[in-house]
C-alpha positions in Angstrom: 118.6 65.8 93.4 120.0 69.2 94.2 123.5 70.1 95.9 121.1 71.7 98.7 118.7 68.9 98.9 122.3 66.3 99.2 123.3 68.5 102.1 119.5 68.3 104.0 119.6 64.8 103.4 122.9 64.1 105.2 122.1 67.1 107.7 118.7 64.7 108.5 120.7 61.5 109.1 123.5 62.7 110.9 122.1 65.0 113.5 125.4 65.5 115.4 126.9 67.3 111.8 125.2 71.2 111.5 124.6 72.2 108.0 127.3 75.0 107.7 129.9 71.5 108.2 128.2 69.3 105.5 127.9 71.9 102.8 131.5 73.0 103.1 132.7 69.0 103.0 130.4 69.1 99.6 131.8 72.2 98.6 135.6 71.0 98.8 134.4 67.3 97.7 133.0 68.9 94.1 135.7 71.7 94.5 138.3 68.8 94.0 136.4 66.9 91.7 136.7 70.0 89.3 139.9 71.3 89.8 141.3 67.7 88.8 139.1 67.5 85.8 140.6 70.8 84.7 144.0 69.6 84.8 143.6 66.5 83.1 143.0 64.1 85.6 140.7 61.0 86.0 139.0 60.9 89.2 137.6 57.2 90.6 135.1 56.1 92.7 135.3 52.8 93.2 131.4 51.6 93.3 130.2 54.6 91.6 132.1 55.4 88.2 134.4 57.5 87.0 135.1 60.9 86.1 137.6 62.0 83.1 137.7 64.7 80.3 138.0 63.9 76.6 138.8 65.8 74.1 136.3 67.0 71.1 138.0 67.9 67.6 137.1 70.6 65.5 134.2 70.0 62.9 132.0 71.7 60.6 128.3 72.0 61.9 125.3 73.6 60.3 123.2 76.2 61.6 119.9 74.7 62.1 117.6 77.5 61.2 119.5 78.5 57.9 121.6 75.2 57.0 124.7 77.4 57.0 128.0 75.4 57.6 130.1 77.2 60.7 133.1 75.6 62.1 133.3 74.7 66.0 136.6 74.4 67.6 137.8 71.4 69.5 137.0 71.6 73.4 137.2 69.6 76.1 134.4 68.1 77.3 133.3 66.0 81.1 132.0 62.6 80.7 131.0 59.9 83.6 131.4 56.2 83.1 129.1 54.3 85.7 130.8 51.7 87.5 130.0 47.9 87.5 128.5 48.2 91.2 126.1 51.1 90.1 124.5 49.6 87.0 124.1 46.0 88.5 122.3 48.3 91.5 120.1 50.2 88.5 119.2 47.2 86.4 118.2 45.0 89.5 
């Protein structure tokens, strides 16, 4: 599912909320979601999962076509951790 597919869904089962409303509450809802992430922060959704950042060290990798070593720096990286709720709901 696509950002714009989320916001005609919604749009379709709340008819009193126009589309220009829903996609800025989605805009500011992913908005937020982000801006913590880049700070640090661990966002939860009780139900859903969770949202953090961890932190990838330096390594050496190889170039697949030629096998050369070269060196990747650490980076941060997003993961999600499904919540309880969500994977009892999936493996049903």
């Amino acid at each position: 599912m696509t950002k714009s597919d989320l916001i005609l869904k919604i749009t379709e089962k709340n008819k009193f909320l126009l589309q220009k409303d829903v996609q800025k509450v989605i805009d500011t809802f992913f908005g937020r979601i982000s801006h913590s992430l880049e700070n640090g922060n661990r966002i939860e959704l009780r139900g859903f999962g969770a949202f953090g950042v961890k932190n990838r060290s330096a390594r050496i990798a190889r170039n697949p076509r030629t096998g050369e070593p070269v060196p990747v720096q650490s980076k941060n990286i997003p993961f999600f951790k499904m919540g309880k709720n969500m994977r009892i709901r999936l493996n049903k």
